[in-house]
C-alpha positions as CSV (number, residue, x, y, z in Angstrom):
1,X,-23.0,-205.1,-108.2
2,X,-22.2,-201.4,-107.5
3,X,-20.6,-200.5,-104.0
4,X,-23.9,-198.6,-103.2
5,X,-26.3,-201.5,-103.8
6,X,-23.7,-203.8,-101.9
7,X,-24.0,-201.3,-99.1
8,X,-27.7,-200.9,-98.7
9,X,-28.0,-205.1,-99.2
10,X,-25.3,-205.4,-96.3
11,X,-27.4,-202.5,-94.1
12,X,-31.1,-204.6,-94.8
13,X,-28.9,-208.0,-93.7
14,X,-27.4,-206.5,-90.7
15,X,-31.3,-205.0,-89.8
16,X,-32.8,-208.7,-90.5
17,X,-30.6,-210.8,-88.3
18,X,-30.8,-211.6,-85.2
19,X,-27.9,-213.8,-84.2
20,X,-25.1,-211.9,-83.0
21,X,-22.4,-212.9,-85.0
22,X,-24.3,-212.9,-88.5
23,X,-24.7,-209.5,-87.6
24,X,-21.5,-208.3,-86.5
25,X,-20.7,-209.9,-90.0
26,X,-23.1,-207.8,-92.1
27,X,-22.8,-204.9,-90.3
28,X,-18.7,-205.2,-91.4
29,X,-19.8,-205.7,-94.8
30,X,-21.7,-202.9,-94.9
31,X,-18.8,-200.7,-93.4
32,X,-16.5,-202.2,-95.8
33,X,-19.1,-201.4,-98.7
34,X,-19.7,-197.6,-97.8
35,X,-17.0,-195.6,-100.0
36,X,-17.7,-192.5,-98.8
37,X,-20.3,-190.0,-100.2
38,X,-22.6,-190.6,-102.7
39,X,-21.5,-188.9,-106.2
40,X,-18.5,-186.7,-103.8
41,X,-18.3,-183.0,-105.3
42,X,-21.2,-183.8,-108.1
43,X,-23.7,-181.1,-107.5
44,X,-26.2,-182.1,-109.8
45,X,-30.0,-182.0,-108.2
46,X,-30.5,-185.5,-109.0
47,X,-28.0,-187.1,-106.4
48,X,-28.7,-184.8,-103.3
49,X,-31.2,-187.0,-102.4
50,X,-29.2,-190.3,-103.1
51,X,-26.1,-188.3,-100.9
52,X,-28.7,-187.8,-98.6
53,X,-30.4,-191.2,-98.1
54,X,-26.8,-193.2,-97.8
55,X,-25.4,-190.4,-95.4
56,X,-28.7,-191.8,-93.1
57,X,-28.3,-195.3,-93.7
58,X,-25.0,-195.0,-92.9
59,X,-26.0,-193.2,-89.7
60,X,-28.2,-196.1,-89.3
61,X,-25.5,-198.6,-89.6
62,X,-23.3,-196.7,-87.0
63,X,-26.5,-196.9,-84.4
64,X,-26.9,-200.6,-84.9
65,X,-23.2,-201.0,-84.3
66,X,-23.6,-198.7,-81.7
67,X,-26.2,-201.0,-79.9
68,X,-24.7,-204.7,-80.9
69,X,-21.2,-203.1,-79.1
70,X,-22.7,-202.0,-76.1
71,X,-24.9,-204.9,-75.6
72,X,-21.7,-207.1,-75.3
73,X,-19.9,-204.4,-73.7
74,X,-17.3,-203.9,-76.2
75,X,-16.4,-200.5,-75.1
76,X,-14.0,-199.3,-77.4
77,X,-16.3,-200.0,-81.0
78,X,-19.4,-198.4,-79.0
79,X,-17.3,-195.1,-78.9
80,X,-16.1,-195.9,-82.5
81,X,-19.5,-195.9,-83.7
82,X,-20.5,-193.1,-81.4
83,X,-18.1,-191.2,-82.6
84,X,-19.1,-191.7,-86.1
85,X,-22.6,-191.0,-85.1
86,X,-22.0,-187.5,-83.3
87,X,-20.5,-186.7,-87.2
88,X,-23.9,-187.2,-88.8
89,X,-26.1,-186.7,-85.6
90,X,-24.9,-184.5,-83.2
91,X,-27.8,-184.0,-81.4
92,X,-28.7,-187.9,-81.2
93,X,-28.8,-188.0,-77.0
94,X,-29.1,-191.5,-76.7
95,X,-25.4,-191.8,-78.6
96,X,-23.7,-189.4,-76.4
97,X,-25.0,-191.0,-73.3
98,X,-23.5,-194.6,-74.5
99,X,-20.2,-192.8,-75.2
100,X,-20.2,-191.4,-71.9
101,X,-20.7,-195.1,-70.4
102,X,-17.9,-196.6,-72.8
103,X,-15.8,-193.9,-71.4
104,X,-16.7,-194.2,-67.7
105,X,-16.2,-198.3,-67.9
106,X,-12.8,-197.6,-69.0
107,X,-12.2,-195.5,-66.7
108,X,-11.9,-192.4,-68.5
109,X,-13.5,-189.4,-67.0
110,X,-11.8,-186.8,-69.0
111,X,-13.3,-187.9,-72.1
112,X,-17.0,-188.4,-70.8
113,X,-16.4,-184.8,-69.5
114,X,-15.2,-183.8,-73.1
115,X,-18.2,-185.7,-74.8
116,X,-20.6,-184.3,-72.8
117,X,-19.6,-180.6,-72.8
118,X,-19.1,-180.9,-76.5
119,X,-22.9,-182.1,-76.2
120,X,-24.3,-179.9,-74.0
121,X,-22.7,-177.2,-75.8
122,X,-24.2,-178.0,-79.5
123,X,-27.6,-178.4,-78.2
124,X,-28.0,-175.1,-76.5
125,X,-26.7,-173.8,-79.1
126,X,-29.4,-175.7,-82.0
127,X,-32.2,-176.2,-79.5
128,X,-31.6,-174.1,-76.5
129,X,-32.2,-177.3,-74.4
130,X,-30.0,-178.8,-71.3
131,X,-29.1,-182.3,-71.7
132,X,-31.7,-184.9,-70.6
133,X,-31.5,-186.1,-66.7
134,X,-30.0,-189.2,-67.4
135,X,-26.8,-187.5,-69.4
136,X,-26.4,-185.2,-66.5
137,X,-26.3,-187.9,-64.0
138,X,-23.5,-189.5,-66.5
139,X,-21.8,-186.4,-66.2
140,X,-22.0,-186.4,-62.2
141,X,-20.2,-190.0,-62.1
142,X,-17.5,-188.5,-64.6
143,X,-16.6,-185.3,-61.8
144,X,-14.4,-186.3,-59.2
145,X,-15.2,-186.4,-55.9
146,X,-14.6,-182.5,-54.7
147,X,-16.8,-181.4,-57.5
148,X,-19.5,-183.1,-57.3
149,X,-22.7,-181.3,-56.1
150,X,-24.1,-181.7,-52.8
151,X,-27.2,-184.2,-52.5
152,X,-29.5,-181.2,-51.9
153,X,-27.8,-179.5,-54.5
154,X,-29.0,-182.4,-57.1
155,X,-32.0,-181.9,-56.2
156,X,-32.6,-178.1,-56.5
157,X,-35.8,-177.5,-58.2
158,X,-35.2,-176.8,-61.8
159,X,-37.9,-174.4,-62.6
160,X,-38.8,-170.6,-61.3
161,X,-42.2,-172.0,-59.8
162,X,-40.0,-174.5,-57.7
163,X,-37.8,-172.5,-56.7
164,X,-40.5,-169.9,-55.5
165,X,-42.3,-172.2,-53.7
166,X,-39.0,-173.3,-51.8
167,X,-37.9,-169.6,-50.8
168,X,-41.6,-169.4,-49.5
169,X,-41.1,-172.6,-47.4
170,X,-38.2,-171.2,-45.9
171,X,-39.4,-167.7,-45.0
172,X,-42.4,-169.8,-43.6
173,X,-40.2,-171.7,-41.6
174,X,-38.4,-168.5,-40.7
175,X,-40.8,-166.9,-39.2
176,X,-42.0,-170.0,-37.0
């Protein structure tokens, strides 16, 4: 059996079971089995797609691991696998979020700081989007005390309508 097929047969094992330990096991297999890239420095048109599909599955694998880890709230392999997962899909919010958690349970601010500027940076930069609420409110828990925004500050209105409508409140309130 090549180390390819061994790899996708590990992956579909890992997908299929549901008891924890069986899939810790396949999901190890199918680390073990990925060599690296498909066909590595072969440009030929026929394996771009092949490159492509096990770079994905292997993406895959790193999310399942992702999600087994922090289900059992093994810190340390959920930002492993995050990790590995920002590589192949930077963009993937749901990952950066659970790296900021696995950071903040071990007590690391710094590095859910770090993760999520590195985040917020390559998404404005491929989307032109801020983070989704729920990263930013990670990123509130990971600022210390003295920099943390004000409670009315959290929750300025985020859009230019908003914001009119509040100036307008208060120059109506003004001039009561």
């Amino acid at each position: 059996m090549t180390d390819a097929v061994a790899f996708e047969l590990a992956v579909a094992t890992a997908r299929a079971t549901r008891e924890p330990g069986e899939k810790r096991i396949a999901m190890l297999r199918a680390e073990a089995a990925y060599s690296g890239e498909f066909m590595a420095g072969d440009g030929d048109e026929w394996c771009l797609g092949r490159r492509a599909y096990y770079a994905a599955l292997q993406a895959d694998l790193h999310l399942l691991a992702l999600r087994s880890a922090r289900e059992t709230g093994d810190w340390a392999e959920v930002i492993r696998h995050g990790h590995a997962l920002a590589m192949a899909e930077p963009l993937l919010e749901e990952a950066q979020q659970d790296v900021m958690r696995a950071h903040l349970a071990l007590g690391n601010k710094a590095a859910a700081l770090t993760t999520y500027r590195a985040f917020e940076r390559n998404l404005r930069a491929e989307l032109g989007l801020a983070p989704a609420e729920e990263t930013r409110r990670l990123r509130l828990q990971a600022l210390p005390p003295r920099f943390r925004p004000r409670a009315e500050e959290r929750a300025a209105p985020r859009t230019i309508a908003d914001r009119l409508r509040r100036i307008a409140d208060e120059l109506d309130t003004l001039a009561r």
